[in-house]
C-alpha angles and dihedrals in degrees: 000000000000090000097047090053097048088055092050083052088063108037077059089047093049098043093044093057087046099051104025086103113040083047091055091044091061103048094046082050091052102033096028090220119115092191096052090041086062102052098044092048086054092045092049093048080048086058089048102056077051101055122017087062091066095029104030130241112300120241093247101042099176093040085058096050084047092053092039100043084045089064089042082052100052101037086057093050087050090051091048106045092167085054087045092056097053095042086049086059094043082052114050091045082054088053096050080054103045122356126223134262115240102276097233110172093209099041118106105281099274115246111246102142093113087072093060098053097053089048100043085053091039099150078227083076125080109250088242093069100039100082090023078063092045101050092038090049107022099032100036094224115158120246094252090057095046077055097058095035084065099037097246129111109265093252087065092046092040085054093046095048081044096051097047089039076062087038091061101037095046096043084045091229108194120245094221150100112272104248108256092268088057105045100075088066104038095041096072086063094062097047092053096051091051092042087051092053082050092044091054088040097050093033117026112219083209153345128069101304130079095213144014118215101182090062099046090048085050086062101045097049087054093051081049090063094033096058091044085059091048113025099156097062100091092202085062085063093037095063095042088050091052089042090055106045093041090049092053099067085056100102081054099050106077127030139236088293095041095270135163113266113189122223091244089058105028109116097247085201090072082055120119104258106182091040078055095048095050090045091051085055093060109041089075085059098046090051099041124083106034145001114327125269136214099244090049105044082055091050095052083054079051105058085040099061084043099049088052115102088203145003088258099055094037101124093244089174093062084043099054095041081053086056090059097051087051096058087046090061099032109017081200125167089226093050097057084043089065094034088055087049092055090043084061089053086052107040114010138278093273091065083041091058097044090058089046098050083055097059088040085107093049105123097213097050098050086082091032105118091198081059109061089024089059093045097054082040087062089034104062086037077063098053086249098125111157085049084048092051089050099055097046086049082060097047088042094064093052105033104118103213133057090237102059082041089060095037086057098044094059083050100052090051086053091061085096085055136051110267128217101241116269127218131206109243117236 
């Protein structure tokens, strides 16, 4: 009996982190409240850990929340006729916008999650709510764990959810896809917000680890959806793909204590080799069809560095050429950081630090920890230690997690010694 009910637990577990967001989708969809979407959609999860143990999970388990969280819906709305009004206005402004589906209770949960990721990465919000709202309605993530996943107590997450949750509402932000003139430029918006929950996942900005992998799969997994719901925008595959083939090389980049491996002495056995696999598929797709994009070119580096069997035989010319797509398209700071690092595969550190020393004035890159962490790199492979020392005391004090603290420090103590040469992962 305990252990029926504990796989009923999980059936509940496994199809409310599928659905959560497709449910809450839909009854933002239908109620256009996010507030109230949120509550019903728990009650109805609650109903369900009371009754599928006893009556066993129905055959369309999203299509019976939404049911469910729809009557929970509509009793409270009988019982608050001052909350029904408004809604009734919010409605039926989001009607004359977008109309609503049919609402068939035993039709397949309707797919609505593209609204909510539009509206979670609306530019009206502050960029501190945008993934914090992703995670918290697409992902289903509590807000506890949004919490953790950004480093704050969960008051100050639960405010600032709060906050955007106002922001929406007063400035009447429309739960809807942008029109197909508007989503080039909206797009963008959503994939940075997704690559910025990966980026935290895959490189901590702070804390003890050096990663954090939940939050990277969290990412994924949204990408995932995402590209199922727009399969034809290649930047869309581009960034899955480089999601994919970066996050399989994660097992490899710390060591037994948690420490910073770097990409020329991780063991590339311990990679990921079917995620690899899966990333590789797709970068063909990101960079055919039309001009290159940003997430695919990286994503090209990326399948590069993870087709090589070894840092000697990794092809730095098509790396570097890739690099210099990339700044055609995003004359960025950070970009010609990372091109300069794979120069100094191809040609030498001397041609890396030239192209360091010229971005020395760049405003973004003075508090940049990779920057002056790549440049000692160059400089003790030159013989030019105390100039090396220099430059990891510098990193040191801005490096963000105790692992790369500890993984400059070592180096900092080898100034006095030759150095294998160090590349920036990427």
């Amino acid at each position: 009996m305990r252990e029926q009910a504990s796989g009923t637990g999980r059936a509940v577990e496994s199809v409310f982190r599928e659905e959560h967001g497709r449910l809450l989708a839909s009854l933002v969809q239908r109620f256009g409240d996010l507030d109230l979407a949120e509550e019903v959609a728990s009650e109805a999860i609650e109903a369900a850990l009371v009754h599928w143990p006893a009556q066993g999970v129905p055959v369309k388990p999203g299509a019976w929340l939404l049911t469910t969280a729809r009557r929970k819906a509509v009793d409270r709305l009988r019982r608050d006729q001052t909350y029904a009004a408004r809604l009734a206005v919010l409605q039926v402004e989001a009607d004359r916008a977008d109309p609503a589906p049919p609402a068939d209770a035993d039709a397949d949960l309707p797919d609505e999650r593209l609204q909510l990721f539009f509206t979670c990465a609306h530019p009206a919000l502050p960029d501190e709510a945008r993934g914090a709202l992703m995670l918290r309605c697409l992902a289903g993530l509590t807000t506890p764990e949004v919490a953790r996943a950004y480093l704050v107590p969960p008051a100050t997450m639960a405010q600032r959810i709060v906050r955007a949750k106002k922001k929406i509402r007063a400035a009447r932000i429309p739960f809807r896809v942008p029109g197909t003139d508007e989503l080039p430029v909206r797009l963008p918006g959503v994939l940075q917000v997704l690559y910025s929950v990966f980026t935290e996942g895959y490189a901590a900005s702070s804390g003890p680890d050096l990663q954090r992998p939940d939050l990277a799969e969290e990412a994924i997994r949204l990408a995932r959806i995402l590209r199922r719901l727009l399969p034809a925008e290649r930047e869309v595959t581009g960034l899955l793909a480089l999601m994919l083939l970066v996050h399989a090389r994660r097992e490899a980049r710390t060591g037994p204590d948690g420490e910073l491996v770097l990409l020329e002495d991780q063991d590339r056995g311990r990679w990921d080799r079917a995620m690899i696999e899966e990333g590789l598929a797709l970068v063909p797709v990101a960079l055919t069809g039309g001009p290159p994009g940003l997430y695919g070119v990286q994503a090209a580096i990326a399948a590069l560095h993870d087709e090589a069997a070894d840092l000697e035989t990794t092809d730095w010319p098509q790396i570097v050429a890739l690099y210099e797509v990339m700044l055609a398209l995003d004359p960025s700071p950070v970009i010609a950081l990372n091109r300069a690092a794979a120069v100094a595969m191809r040609d030498g550190p001397h041609a890396g630090l030239a192209l360091l020393d010229e971005l020395a004035d760049e405003e973004r890159l003075r508090g940049y920890h990779p920057y002056h962490a790549a440049r000692a790199d160059l400089l003790q492979r030159l013989g030019r230690l105390d100039e090396a020392a220099a430059a990891y005391r510098r990193a040191l004090e801005l490096a963000g997690t105790e692992p790369e603290r500890a993984h400059l420090r070592r180096r900092l103590g080898a100034t006095e010694s030759p150095a294998p040469n160090g590349v920036m992962d990427t």
